[in-house]
C-alpha positions in Angstrom: -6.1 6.9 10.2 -7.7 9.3 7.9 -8.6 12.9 8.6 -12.8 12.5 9.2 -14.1 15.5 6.6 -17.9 15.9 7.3 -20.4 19.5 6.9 -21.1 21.7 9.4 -23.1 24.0 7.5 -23.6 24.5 3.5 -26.1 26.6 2.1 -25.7 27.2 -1.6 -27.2 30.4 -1.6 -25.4 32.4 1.0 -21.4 32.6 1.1 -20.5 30.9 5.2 -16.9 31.7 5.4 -14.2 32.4 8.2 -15.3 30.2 11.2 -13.9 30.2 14.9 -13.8 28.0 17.4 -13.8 27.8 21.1 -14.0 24.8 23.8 -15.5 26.1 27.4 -14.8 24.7 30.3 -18.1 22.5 30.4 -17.0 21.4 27.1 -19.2 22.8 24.7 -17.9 23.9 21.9 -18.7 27.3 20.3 -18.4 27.8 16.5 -18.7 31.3 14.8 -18.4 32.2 10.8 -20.1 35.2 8.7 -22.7 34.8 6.6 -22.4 37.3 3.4 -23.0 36.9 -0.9 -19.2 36.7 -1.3 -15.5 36.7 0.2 -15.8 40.2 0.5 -20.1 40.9 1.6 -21.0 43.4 -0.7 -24.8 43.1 -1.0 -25.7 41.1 3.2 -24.0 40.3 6.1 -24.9 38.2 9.0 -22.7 37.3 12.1 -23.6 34.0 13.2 -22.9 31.6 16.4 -23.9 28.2 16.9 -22.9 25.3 19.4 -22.4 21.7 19.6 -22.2 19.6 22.8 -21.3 16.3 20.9 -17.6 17.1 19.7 -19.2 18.6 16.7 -21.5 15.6 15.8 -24.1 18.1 15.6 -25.2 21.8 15.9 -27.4 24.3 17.6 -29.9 26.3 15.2 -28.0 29.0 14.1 -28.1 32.4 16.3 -28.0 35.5 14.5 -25.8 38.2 16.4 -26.1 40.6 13.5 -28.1 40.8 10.3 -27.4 43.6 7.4 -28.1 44.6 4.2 -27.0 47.4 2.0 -30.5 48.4 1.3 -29.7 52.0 2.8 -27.0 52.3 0.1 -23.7 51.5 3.1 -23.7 48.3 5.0 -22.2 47.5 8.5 -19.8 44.7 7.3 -18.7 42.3 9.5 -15.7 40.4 8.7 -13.7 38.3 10.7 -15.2 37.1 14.0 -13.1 35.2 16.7 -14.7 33.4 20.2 -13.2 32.2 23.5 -13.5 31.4 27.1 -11.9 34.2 29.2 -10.4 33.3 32.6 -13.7 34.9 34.6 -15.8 32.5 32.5 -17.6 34.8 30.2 -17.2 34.1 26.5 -16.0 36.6 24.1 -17.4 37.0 20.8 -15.5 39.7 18.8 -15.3 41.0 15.6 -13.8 43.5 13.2 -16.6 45.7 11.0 -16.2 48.7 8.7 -18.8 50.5 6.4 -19.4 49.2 3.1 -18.6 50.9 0.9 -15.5 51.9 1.1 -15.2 48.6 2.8 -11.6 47.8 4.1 -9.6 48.4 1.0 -7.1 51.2 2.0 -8.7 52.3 4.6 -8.0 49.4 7.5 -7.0 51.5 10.1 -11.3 53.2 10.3 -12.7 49.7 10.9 -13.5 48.6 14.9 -13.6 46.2 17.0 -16.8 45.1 18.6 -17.3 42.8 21.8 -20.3 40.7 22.9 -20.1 38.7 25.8 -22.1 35.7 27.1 -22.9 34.6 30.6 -24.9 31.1 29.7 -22.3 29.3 27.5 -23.1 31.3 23.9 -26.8 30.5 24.2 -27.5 34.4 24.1 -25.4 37.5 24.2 -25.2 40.9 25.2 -25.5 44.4 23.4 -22.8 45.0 20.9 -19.7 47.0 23.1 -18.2 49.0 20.4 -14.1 49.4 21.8 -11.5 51.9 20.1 -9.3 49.5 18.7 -9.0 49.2 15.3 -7.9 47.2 12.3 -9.0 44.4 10.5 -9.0 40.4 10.9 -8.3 41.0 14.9 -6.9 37.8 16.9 -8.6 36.9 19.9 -7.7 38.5 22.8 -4.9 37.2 24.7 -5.2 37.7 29.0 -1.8 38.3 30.6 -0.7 37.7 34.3 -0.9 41.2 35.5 -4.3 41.8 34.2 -3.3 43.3 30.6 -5.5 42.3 27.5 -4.0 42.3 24.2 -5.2 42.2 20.9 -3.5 42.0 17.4 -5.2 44.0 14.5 -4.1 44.5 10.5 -3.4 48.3 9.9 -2.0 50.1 7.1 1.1 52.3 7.4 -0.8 55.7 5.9 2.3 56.5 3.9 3.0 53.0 2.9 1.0 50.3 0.8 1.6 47.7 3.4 -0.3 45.9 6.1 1.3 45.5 9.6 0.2 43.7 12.9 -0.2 46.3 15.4 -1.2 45.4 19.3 -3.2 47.5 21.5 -3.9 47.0 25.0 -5.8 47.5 27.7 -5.7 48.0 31.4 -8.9 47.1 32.7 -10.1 43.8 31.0 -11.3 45.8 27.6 -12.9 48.9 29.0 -10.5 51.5 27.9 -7.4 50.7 25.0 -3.9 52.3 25.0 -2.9 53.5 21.4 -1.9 50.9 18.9 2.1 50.0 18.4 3.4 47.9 15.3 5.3 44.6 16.2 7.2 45.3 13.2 6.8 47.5 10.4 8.9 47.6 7.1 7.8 48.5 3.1 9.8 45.0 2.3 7.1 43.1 4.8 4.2 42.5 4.3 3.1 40.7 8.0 -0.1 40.6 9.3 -3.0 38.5 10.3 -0.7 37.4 13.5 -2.1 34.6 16.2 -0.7 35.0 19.7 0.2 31.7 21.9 1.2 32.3 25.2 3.8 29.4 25.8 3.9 27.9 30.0 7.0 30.0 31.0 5.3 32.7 29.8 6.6 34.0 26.2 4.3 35.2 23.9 5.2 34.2 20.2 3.1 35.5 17.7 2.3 33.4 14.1 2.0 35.9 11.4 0.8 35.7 7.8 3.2 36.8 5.2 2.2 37.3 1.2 5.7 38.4 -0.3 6.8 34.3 -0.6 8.5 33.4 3.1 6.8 30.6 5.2 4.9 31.5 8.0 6.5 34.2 10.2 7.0 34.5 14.1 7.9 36.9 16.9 8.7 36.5 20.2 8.4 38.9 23.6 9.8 38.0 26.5 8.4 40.8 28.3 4.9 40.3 28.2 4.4 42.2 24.4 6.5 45.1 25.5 8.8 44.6 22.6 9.2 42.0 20.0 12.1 40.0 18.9 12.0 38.7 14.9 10.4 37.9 12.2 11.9 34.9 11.7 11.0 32.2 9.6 9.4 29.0 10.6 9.4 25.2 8.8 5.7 26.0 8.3 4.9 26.6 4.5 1.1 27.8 4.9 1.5 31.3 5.1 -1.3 33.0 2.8 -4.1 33.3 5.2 -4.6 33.8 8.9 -2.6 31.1 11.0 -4.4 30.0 13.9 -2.3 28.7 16.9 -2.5 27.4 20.3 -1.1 25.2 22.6 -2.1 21.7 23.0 -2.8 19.1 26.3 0.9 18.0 25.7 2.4 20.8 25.4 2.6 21.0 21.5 2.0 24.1 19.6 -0.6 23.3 17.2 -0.7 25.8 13.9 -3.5 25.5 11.5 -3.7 27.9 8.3 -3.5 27.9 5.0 -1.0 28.0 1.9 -1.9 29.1 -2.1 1.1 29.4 -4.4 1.0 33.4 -5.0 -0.2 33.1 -9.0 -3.1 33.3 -10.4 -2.4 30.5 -12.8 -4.9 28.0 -13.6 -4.5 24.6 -16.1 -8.0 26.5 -17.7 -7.4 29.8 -18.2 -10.3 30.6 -20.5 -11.9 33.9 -20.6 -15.1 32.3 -20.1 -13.9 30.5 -16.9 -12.6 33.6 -15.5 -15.8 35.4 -16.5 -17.7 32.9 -14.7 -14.9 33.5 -11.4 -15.6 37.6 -12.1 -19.6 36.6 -12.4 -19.1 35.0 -8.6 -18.3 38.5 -7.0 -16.7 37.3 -4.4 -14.0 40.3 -4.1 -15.5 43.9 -5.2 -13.7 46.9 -4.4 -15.8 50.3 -4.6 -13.9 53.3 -6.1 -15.2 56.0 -3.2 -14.8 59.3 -4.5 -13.0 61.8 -2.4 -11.8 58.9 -0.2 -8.2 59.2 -0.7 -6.8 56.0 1.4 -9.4 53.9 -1.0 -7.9 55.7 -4.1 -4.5 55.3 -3.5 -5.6 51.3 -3.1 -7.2 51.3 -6.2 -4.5 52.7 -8.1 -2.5 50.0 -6.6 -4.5 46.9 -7.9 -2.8 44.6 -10.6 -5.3 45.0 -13.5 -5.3 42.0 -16.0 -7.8 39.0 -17.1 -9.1 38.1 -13.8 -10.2 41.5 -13.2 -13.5 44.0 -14.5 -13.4 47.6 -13.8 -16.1 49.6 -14.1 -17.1 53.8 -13.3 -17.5 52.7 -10.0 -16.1 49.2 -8.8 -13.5 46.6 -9.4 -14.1 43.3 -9.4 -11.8 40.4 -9.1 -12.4 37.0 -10.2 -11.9 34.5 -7.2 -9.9 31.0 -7.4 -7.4 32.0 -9.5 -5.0 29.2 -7.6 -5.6 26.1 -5.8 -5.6 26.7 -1.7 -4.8 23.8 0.5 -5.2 24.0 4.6 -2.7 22.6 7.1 -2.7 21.8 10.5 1.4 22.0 11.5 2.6 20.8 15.2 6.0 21.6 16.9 7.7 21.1 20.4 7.6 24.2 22.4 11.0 24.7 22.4 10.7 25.0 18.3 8.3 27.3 18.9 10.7 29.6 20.7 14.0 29.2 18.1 14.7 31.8 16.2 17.1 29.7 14.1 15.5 27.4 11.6 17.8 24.6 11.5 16.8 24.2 15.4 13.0 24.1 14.5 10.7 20.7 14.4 7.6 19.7 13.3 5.2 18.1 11.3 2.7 19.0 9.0 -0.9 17.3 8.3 -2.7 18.1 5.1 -6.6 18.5 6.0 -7.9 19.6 2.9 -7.7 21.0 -1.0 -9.9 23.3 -2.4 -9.0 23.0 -6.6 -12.5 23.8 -7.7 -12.4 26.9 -10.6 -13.5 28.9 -7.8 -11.4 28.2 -4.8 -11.4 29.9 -1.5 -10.5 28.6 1.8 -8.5 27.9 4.5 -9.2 30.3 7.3 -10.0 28.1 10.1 -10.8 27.6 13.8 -9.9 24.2 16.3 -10.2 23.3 19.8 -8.5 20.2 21.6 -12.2 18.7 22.4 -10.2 15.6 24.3 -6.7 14.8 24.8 -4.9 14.3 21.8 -7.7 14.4 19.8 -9.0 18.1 17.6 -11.7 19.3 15.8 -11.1 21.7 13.0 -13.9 24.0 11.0 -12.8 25.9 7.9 -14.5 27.5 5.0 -14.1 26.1 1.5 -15.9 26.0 -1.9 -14.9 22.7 -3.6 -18.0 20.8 -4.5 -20.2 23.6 -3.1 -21.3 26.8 -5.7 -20.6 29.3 -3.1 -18.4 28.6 0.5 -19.5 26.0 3.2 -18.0 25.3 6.7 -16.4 22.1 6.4 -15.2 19.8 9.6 -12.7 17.8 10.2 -11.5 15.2 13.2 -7.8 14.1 13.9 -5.6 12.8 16.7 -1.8 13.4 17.4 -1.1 10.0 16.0 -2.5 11.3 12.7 0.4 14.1 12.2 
């Protein structure tokens, strides 16, 4: 049957992007997304959690964890919030957050990562814990055996213009943090934005986005994160945003992400469609003087029609391609090859966003009954600015 596409929450003046979701043991299901003016929050930010104990029928008022503005001149941005269940049943709401400006251009490795925690199933939450990891676009924390935490971050190689996925981890669930250590790091890779499944023998593999034309990427410990095998490439195509992955009632490891040809090519390529994308500012850059990381970044962007530079900012027009999300399902064992032509799987389109200003596909699921999944993920299409967007599906449907 078809994928069910329904609203979770559209406001057309106020940008609702990179939702997360978690299922807790009583089966309510937890949703959090940020509330800003664009793709990157330049003017507001809010950090916002709601709840649905209906499958995602309906939806608690929304909660505000965090409200800012840039009325002092810098903002406390928050960008991209994830949520779970951990084993002691507490839930974890974390999430990345940098000053704006400079923002996070260049200068990933200054943001942190923050942690509340709630003891009444997300209905309130506790002070802000500020931790010492940093990074950008964090996963959530995966909870070892032996009492380790680990958590993958986006940093920047300070002599390089890459990203890479570096993993710190703690000791003592979250209360002190080792030193970060790349999973991989090469100038010819550009791998980041990773999501950590830990499979039922006990491997961790690790999903990672990849913006230099490969499909999705993967790596694989067998010693508990200690050291990393890969990357190697997968069958999944939808590797230009965050991948989301986790393991499923059957045993299947269930992928969802998204995938945007890397062009910015559009049938109208007008200069008075991209000056309506550039009029959007959805992706604005400050030029910080005497910050040298956010030089050297600026310097680096591609300047051409889609983008206005001024004294003191860049802006780049967004939807410059189409994006289309995927939800992509394989046997475990597929999940562990490192050989391709030993991989399986199938792949389920959810949705296209091909409006003139398209942005989407970073998403959130949970497995609210067996076989069955719920899905939120941000997306323009018929909306002026982003929405959160639902969707339903069963294993039958892949």
């Amino acid at each position: 049957m078809p994928v069910e596409k329904f609203t979770i929450s559209r406001d057309d003046e106020v940008y609702e992007c990179f939702p997360h979701l978690c299922r807790t043991r009583a089966g309510r299901i937890i949703l959090t997304y940020r509330e800003s003016n664009g793709h990157v929050a330049s003017d507001f930010c809010r950090l916002v959690v709601r709840f649905s104990d209906d499958a995602g029928h309906s939806w608690s008022d929304r909660l505000v964890v965090r409200d800012e503005d840039r009325s002092s001149g810098v903002m406390r941005s928050w960008n991209c919030p994830k949520i779970q269940q951990l084993e002691d049943g507490r839930i974890l709401l974390l999430c990345d957050a940098y000053n704006y400006p400079p923002g996070e251009w260049g200068v990933e490795n200054e943001a942190e990562v923050v942690f509340w925690f709630s003891e009444d199933d997300g209905r309130s939450f506790s002070d802000p814990q500020l931790t010492s990891v940093r990074g950008i676009c964090p996963d959530q924390v995966t909870e070892m055996e032996d009492g380790r935490w680990i958590l993958p971050t986006n940093m920047r190689h300070s002599a390089a213009a890459n990203l890479f996925q570096a993993l710190t981890v703690s000791g003592d669930s979250g209360k002190t943090w080792e030193e970060p250590y790349p999973l991989y790091n090469s100038p010819d890779r550009e791998l980041d934005e990773a999501s950590i499944v830990k499979m039922p023998a006990g491997e961790l593999v690790s999903y990672q986005r990849e913006d230099r034309g490969r499909p999705l990427q993967k790596m694989i410990s067998c010693d508990g994160g200690a050291s990393w095998e890969g990357p190697f490439d997968t069958l999944n195509p939808a590797a230009i945003g965050m991948p989301i992955a986790g393991l499923t009632r059957d045993g299947f490891v269930l992928v969802t992400s998204r995938y945007g040809i890397p062009s910015s090519w559009r049938v109208d390529m007008s200069a008075q469609t991209w000056q309506q994308r550039i009029d959007k500012r959805g992706i604005v850059i400050p030029k910080v003087e005497g910050n040298e990381a956010n030089r050297r970044f600026v310097a680096s962007v591609e300047r051409g029609p889609y983008v206005m530079e001024t004294e003191n900012e860049i802006v780049m027009g967004i939807g410059g391609s189409s994006v289309h999300t995927f939800a992509f399902i394989e046997p475990v064992q597929s999940a562990l090859s490192a050989d391709k032509a030993e991989q399986k799987g199938l792949l389920l389109p959810l949705d296209l966003d091909a409006s003139a200003f398209a942005d989407s596909g970073y998403t959130g699921w949970v497995e609210y009954e067996r076989g069955r999944f719920l899905v939120a993920n941000y997306i323009n299409d018929d909306a002026p600015l982003a929405q959160i967007r639902g969707y339903r599906f069963g294993l039958e449907d892949f």
